[in-house]
C-alpha positions as CSV (number, residue, x, y, z in Angstrom):
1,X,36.9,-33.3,-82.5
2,X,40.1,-32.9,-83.8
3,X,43.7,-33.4,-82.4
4,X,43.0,-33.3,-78.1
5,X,46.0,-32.5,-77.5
6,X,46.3,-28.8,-79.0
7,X,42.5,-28.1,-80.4
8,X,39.3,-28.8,-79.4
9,X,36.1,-27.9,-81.0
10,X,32.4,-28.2,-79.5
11,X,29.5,-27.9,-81.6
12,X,26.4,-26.5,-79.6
13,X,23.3,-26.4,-82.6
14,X,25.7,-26.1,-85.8
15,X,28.1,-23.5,-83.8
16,X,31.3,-23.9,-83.6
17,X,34.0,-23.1,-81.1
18,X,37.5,-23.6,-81.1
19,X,40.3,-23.0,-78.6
20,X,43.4,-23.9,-78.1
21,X,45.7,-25.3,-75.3
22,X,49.0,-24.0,-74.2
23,X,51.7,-27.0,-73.5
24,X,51.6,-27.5,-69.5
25,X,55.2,-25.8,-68.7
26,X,53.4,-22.3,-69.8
27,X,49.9,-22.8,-68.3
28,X,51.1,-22.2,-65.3
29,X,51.5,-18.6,-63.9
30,X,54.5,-19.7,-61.4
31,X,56.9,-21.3,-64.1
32,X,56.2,-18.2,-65.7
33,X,57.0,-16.3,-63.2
34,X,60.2,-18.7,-62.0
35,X,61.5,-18.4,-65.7
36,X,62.1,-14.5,-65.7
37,X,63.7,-14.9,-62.1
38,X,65.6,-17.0,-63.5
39,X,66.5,-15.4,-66.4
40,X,66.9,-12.1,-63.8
41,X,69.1,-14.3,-61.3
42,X,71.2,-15.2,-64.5
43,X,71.7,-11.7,-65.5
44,X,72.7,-10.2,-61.9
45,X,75.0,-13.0,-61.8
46,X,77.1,-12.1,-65.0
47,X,77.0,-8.6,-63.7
48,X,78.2,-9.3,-60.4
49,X,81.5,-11.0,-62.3
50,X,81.4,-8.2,-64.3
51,X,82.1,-5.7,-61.6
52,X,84.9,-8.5,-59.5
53,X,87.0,-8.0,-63.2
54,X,86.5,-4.0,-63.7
55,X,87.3,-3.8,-59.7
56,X,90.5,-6.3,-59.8
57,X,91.5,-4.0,-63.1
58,X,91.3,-0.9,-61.3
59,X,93.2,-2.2,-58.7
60,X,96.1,-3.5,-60.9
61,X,96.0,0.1,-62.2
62,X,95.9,2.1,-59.2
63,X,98.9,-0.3,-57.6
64,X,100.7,0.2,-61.2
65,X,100.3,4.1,-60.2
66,X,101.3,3.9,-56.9
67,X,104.5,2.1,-56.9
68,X,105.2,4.2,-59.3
69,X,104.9,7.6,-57.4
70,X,106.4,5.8,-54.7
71,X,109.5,4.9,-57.4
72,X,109.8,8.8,-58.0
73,X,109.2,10.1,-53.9
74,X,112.0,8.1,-53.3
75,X,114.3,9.3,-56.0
76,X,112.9,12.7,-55.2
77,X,114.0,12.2,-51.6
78,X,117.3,10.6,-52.0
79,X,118.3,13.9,-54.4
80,X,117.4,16.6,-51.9
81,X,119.2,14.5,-49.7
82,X,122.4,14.6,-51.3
83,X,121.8,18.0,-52.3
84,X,121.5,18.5,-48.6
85,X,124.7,16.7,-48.0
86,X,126.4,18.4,-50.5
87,X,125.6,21.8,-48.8
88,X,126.9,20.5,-45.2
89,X,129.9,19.2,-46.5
90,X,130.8,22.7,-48.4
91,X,129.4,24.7,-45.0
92,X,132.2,22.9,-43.0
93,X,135.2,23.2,-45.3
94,X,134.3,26.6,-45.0
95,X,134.3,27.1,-41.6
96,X,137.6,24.8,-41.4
97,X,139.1,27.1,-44.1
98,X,137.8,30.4,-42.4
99,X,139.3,29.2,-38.8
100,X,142.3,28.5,-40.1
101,X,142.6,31.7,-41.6
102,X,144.5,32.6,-45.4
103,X,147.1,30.7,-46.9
104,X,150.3,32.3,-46.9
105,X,152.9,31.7,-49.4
């Protein structure tokens, strides 16, 4: 016999027959098994973070967009408003100067 730790070898009538021994950790069909879950559990976790920072970058961008369509409704809005104004203030000095009729000089 050689090494018992890796290789053992029988001898039945001048046959020989060898085989060898996996290290414990791998014999065992569950650590097998628990390894790729782990490796699996490991991978769904760094794409799970991966998604929070895409999804907290999109949201920085969409409020980015936002305020500024926000910024230009307002400006928007506070022209036709002084457009607006503009209009009634002309529509009265009209009227005041059609009541009171033409100058005369």
């Amino acid at each position: 016999m050689s090494s018992p730790a890796t290789t053992t070898a029988f001898e039945l009538a001048g046959s020989t027959y060898e085989f060898k021994r996996r290290p414990a950790y791998i014999r065992e069909t569950g650590s097998e098994f628990s390894l790729a879950f782990s490796v699996l559990l490991l991978l769904s976790g760094v794409y799970k973070l991966r998604l929070q920072s895409l999804g907290r970058q999109l949201q920085v961008r969409y409020e980015e967009r936002l305020s500024e369509r926000t910024r230009i409704a307002r400006e928007l809005h506070d022209t036709l408003l002084q457009s607006f104004q503009d209009w009634i203030f002309r529509f009265r000095l009209f009227a005041i100067c059609f009541r009171r009729g033409p100058r005369t000089r």
